[in-house]
C-alpha positions as CSV (number, residue, x, y, z in Angstrom):
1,X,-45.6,19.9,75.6
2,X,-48.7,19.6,77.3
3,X,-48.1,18.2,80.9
4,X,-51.3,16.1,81.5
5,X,-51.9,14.3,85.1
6,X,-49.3,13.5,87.9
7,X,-48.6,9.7,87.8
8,X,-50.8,9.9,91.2
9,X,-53.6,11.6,89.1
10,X,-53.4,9.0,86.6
11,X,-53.1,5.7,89.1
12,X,-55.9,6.8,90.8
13,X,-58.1,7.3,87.5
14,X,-57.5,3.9,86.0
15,X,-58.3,2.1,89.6
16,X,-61.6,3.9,89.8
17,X,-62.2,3.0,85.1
18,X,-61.0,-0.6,86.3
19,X,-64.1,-0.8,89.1
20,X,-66.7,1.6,87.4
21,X,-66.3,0.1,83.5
22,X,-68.0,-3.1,82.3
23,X,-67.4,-4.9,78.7
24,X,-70.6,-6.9,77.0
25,X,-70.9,-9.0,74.0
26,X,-74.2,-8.4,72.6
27,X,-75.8,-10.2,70.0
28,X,-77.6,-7.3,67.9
29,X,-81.1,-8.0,68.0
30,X,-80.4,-7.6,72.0
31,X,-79.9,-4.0,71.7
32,X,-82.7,-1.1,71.2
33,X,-82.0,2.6,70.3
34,X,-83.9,5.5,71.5
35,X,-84.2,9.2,71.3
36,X,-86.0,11.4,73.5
37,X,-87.3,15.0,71.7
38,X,-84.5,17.0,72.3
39,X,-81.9,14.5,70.7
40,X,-80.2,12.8,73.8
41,X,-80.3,8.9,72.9
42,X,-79.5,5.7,75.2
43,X,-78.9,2.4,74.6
44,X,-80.7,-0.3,75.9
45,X,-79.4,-4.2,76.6
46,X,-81.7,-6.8,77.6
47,X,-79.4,-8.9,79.6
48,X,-80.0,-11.8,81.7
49,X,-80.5,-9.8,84.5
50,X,-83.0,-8.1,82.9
51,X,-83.1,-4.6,80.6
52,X,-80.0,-2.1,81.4
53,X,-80.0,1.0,80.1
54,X,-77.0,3.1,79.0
55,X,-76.3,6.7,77.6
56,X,-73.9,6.7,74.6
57,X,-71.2,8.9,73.7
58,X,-71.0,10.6,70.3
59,X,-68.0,8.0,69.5
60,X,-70.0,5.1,70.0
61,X,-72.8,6.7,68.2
62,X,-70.7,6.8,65.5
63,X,-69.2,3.5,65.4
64,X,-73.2,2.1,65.6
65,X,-74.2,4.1,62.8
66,X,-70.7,3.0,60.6
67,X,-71.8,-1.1,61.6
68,X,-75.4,-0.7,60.7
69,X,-74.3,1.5,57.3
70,X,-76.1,5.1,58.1
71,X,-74.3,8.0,56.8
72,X,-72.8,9.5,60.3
73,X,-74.5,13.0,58.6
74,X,-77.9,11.1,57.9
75,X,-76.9,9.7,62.0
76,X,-76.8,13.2,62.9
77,X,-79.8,14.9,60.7
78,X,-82.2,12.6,62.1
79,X,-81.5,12.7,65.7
80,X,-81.4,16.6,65.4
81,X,-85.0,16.5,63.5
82,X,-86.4,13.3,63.3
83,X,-85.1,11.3,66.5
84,X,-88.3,8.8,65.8
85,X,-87.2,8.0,62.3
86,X,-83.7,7.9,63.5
87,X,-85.6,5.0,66.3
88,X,-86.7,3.0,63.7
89,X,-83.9,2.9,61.4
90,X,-81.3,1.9,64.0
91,X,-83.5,-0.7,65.7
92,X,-84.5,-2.2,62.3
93,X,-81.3,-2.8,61.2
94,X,-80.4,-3.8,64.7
95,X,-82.8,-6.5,65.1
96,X,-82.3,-7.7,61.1
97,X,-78.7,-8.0,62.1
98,X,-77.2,-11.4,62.9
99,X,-73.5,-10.0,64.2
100,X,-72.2,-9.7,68.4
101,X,-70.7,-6.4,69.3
102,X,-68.4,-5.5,71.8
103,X,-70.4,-3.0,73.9
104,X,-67.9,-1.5,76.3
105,X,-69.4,1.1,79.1
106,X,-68.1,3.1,81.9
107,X,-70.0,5.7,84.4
108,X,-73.4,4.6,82.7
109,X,-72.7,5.1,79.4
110,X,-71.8,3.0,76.0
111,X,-68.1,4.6,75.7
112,X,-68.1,2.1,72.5
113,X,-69.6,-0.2,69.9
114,X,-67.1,-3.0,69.0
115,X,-66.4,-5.9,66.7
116,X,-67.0,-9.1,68.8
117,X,-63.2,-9.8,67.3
118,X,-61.9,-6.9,69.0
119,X,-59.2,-7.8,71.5
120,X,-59.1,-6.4,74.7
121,X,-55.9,-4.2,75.9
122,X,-57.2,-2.0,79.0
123,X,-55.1,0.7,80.3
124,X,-54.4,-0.5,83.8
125,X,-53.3,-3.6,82.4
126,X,-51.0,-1.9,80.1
127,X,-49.9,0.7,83.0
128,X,-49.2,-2.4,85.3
129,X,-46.7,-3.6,83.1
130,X,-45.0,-0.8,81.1
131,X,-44.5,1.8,84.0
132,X,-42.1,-0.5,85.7
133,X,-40.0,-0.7,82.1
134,X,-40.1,2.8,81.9
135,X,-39.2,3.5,85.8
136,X,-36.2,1.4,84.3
137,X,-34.8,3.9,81.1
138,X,-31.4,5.6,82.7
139,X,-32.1,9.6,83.5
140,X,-35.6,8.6,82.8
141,X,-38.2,10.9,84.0
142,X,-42.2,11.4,82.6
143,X,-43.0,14.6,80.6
144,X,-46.0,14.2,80.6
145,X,-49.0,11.6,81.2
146,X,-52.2,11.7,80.3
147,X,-55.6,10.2,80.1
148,X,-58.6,11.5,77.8
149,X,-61.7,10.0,77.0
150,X,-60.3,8.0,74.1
151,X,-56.6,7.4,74.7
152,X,-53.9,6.8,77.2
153,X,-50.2,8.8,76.8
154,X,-47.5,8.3,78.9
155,X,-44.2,10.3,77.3
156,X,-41.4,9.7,79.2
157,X,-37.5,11.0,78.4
158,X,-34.5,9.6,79.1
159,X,-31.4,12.5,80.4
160,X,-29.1,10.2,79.2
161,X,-29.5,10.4,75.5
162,X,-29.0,13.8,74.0
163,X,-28.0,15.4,70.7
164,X,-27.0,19.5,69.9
165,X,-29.1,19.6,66.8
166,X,-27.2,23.5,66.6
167,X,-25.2,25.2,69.5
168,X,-27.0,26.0,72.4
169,X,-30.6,23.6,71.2
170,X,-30.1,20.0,72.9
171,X,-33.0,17.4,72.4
172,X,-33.2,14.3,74.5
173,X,-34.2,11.1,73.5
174,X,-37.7,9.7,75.0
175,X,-41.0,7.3,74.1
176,X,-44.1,7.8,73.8
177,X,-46.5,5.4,74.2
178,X,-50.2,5.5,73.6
179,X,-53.3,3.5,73.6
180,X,-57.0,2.9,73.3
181,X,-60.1,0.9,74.9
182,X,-62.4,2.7,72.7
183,X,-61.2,1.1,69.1
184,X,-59.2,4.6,67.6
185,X,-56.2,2.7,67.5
186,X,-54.0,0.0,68.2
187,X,-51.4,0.2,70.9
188,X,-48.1,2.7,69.9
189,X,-44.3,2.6,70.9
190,X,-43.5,6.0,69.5
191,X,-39.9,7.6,69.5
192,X,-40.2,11.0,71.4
193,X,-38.1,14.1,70.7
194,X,-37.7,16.6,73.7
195,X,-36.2,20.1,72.9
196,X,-35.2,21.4,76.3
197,X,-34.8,24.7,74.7
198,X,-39.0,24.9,74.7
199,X,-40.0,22.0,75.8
200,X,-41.2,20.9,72.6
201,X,-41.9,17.3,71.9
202,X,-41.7,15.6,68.2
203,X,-43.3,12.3,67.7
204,X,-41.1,10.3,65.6
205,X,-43.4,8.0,64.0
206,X,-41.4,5.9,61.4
207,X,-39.9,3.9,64.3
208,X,-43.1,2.7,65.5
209,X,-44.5,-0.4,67.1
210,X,-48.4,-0.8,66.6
211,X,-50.4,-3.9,68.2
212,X,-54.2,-4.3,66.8
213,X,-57.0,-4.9,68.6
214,X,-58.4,-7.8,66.5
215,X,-58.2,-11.2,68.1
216,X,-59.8,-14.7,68.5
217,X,-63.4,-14.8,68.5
218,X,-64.4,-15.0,71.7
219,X,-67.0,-18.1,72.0
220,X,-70.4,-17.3,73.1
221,X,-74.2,-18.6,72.6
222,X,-75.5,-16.7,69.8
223,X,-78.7,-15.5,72.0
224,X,-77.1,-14.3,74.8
225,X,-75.3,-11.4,76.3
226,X,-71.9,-12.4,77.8
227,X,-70.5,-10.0,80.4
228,X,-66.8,-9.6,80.5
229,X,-65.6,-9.1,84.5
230,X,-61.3,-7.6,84.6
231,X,-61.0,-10.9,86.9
232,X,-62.0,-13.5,84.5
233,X,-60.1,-12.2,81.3
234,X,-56.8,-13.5,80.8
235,X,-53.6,-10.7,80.7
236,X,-51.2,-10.6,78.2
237,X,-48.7,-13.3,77.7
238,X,-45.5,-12.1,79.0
239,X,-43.8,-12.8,75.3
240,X,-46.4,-9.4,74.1
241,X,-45.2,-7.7,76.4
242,X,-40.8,-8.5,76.2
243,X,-41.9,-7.0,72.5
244,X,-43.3,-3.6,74.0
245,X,-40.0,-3.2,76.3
246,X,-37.8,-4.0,73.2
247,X,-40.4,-1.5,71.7
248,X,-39.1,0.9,74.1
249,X,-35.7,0.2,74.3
250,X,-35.2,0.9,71.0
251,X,-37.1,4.0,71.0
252,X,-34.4,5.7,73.2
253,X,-31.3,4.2,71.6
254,X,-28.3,5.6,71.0
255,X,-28.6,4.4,67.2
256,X,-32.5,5.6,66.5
257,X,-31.7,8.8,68.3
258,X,-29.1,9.5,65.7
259,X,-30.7,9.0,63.2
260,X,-34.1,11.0,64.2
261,X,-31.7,14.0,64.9
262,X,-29.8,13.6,61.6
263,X,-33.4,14.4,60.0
264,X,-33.9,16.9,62.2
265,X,-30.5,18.7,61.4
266,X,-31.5,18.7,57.2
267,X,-34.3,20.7,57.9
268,X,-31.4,23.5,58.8
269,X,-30.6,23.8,55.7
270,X,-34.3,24.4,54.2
271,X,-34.6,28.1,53.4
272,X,-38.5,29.3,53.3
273,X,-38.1,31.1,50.4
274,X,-41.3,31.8,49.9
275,X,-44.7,34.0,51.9
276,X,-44.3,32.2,55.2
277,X,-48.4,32.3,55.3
278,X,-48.3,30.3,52.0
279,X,-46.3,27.8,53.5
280,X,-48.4,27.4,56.3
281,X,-51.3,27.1,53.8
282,X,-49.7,24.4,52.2
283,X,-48.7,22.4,55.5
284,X,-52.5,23.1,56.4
285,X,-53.9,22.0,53.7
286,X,-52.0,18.8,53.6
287,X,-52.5,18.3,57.0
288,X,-56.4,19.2,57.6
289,X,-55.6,22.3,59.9
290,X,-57.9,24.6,60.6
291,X,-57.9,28.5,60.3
292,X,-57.4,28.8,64.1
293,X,-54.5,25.9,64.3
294,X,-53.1,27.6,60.7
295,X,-52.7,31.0,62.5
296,X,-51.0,29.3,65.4
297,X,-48.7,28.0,63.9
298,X,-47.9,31.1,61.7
299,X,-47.4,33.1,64.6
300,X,-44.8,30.7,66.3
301,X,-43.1,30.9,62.7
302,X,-42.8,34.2,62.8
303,X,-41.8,35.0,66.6
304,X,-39.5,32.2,66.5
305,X,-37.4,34.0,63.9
306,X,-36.3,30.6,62.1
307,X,-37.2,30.8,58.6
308,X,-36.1,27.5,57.8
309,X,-37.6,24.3,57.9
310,X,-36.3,23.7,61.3
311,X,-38.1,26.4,62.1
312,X,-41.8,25.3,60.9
313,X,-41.0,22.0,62.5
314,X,-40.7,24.0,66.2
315,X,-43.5,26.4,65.2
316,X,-45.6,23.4,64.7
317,X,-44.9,21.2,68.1
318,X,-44.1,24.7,70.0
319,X,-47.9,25.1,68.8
320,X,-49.0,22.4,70.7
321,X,-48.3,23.5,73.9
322,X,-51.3,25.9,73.0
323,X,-53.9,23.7,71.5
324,X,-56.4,22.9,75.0
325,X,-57.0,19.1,73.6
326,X,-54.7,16.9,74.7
327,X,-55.1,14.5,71.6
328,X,-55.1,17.1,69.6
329,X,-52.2,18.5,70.9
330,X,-50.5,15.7,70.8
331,X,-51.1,15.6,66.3
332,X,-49.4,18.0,66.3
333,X,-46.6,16.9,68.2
334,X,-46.9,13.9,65.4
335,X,-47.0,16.3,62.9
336,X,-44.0,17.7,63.2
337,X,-42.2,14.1,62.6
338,X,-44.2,14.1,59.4
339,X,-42.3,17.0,58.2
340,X,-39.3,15.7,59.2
341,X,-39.7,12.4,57.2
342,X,-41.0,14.8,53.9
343,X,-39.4,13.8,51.2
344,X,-37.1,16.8,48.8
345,X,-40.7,17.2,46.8
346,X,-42.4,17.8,49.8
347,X,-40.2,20.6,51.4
348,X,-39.8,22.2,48.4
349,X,-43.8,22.9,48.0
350,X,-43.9,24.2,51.5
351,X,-40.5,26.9,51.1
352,X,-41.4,27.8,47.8
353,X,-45.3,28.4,48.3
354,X,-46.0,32.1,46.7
């Protein structure tokens, strides 16, 4: 498992996001788009306060392009050859448009492009009030914690909840929990498996607590651009938050432990019978990997010795420890709680593939 930030690392960061970010609900004919010759774009919002300009991430340039209905390909064709055409569809559309968006920025730049329904859950917010539950687990330690430029992760384990899935390979009980401002996702309780053998975590996902983003509409004049300060917006309620500490509670119980490790001992018993490069296809395929991820996780098949399904389950999270994206990384930690949750069908594509 990737190890991510300190805890220090990762206070510091969301203090300086909380000061440095600003949210903005912007009616659309508000906004224009430009691109200069060599494809860089910015975003400009006429506020009260006059015009303020923005860069835009590739996300956000995504999401604009999804709300105004251009192709993200199109999106992409233009601003690489045509950045004026590119102009005058997005601020056409813009300015024909009669819908608010959420534009959320941090460091000078439109991070993203939001439904005005979207409902706020920052990441300090969040931090303030799960770190202490988590402080809280028995044995409890973090794994790992991280922050990228679309999520938050804090993985935590608990010593105290264990299981010998065979002699000599112990796996703790943990929770991951994951979230983001940027609208790729709602907010995740996760079950965590730690192998202590490797350090190998599994993300159990059938467990899972998921909060949306989607709330009230937030009440504005139609022809004006409201800016949203941390001070003025209201927290959670404390009930939301009881759920996420249940959330977690249950993640690392005795009872959900069980049963993740139960699923974890049938894949013993799978025997890939087949070319262990064909199974790896098939699990590829299924799974969008590419040739690069498909080879690394081949080659942690093969030098793990483990033929078995147990086996393609560690080659996949032992993987991860590779892969130099944290999100990424942390798919394929998810992944390998897919397998375990394949049903007989499933397994039997993967250890037969010839």
């Amino acid at each position: 498992m990737k190890t991510g930030r300190t805890l220090a690392d990762l206070a510091q960061e969301l203090s300086r996001q909380l000061k440095a970010k600003k949210d903005m609900i912007v009616p659309s004919p508000l906004m224009r788009f430009a691109t200069d010759s060599g494809g860089t774009s910015r975003l400009t919002v006429e506020t009260t306060d006059g015009a303020a300009q923005f860069g835009i991430t590739d996300l956000a340039k995504r999401q604009l392009a999804e709300k105004l209905g251009i192709p993200y390909g199109y999106f992409e064709r233009m601003r690489g050859k045509q950045p004026d055409l590119l102009d005058r569809n997005v601020n056409t559309w813009l300015y024909s448009e009669t819908e608010r968006r959420l534009v959320r920025t941090l460091d000078g730049n439109v991070r993203a492009v939001l439904s005005d329904r979207y409902r706020r859950l920052d990441n300090y917010d969040l931090a303030e009030h799960v770190l202490p539950i988590l402080q809280r687990l028995p044995g409890g330690q973090p794994v790992s914690v991280e922050l990228t430029e679309t999520r938050m992760y804090l993985k935590w384990v608990t010593s105290e909840v264990r299981e010998e899935i065979q002699p000599g390979d112990v796996v703790q009980a943990g929770v991951v929990i994951t979230n983001s401002e940027v609208g790729l996702g709602s907010l995740s309780v996760q079950p965590l498996v730690y192998r202590l053998i490797c350090r190998n975590g599994l993300i159990a996902a059938d467990h899972s607590m998921r909060k949306t983003h989607v709330g009230r509409l937030k009440e504005t004049r139609d022809d004006a651009v409201t800016v949203f300060k941390d001070d003025t917006l209201e927290a959670e309620d404390k009930a939301f938050f009881l759920k996420v500490r249940d959330a977690v509670e249950d993640a690392v119980s005795q009872v959900t432990f069980k049963q993740v490790a139960q699923r974890m001992r049938r894949t013993l018993g799978i025997v890939l019978s087949g070319d262990p490069v064909r199974s790896v296809d098939v699990v590829g395929t299924r799974y969008l990997l590419n040739e690069e991820e498909r080879n690394g996780v081949l080659r942690h098949l093969i030098s793990g010795g483990d033929l078995s399904g147990y086996g393609l389950v560690n080659a996949v999270t032992g993987y991860s420890q590779e892969v130099l994206d944290y999100d990424r990384a942390t798919d394929f930690e998810a992944l390998g709680g897919k397998l375990l949750d394949l049903p007989a069908q499933g397994w039997k594509e993967i250890a037969e593939a010839a």
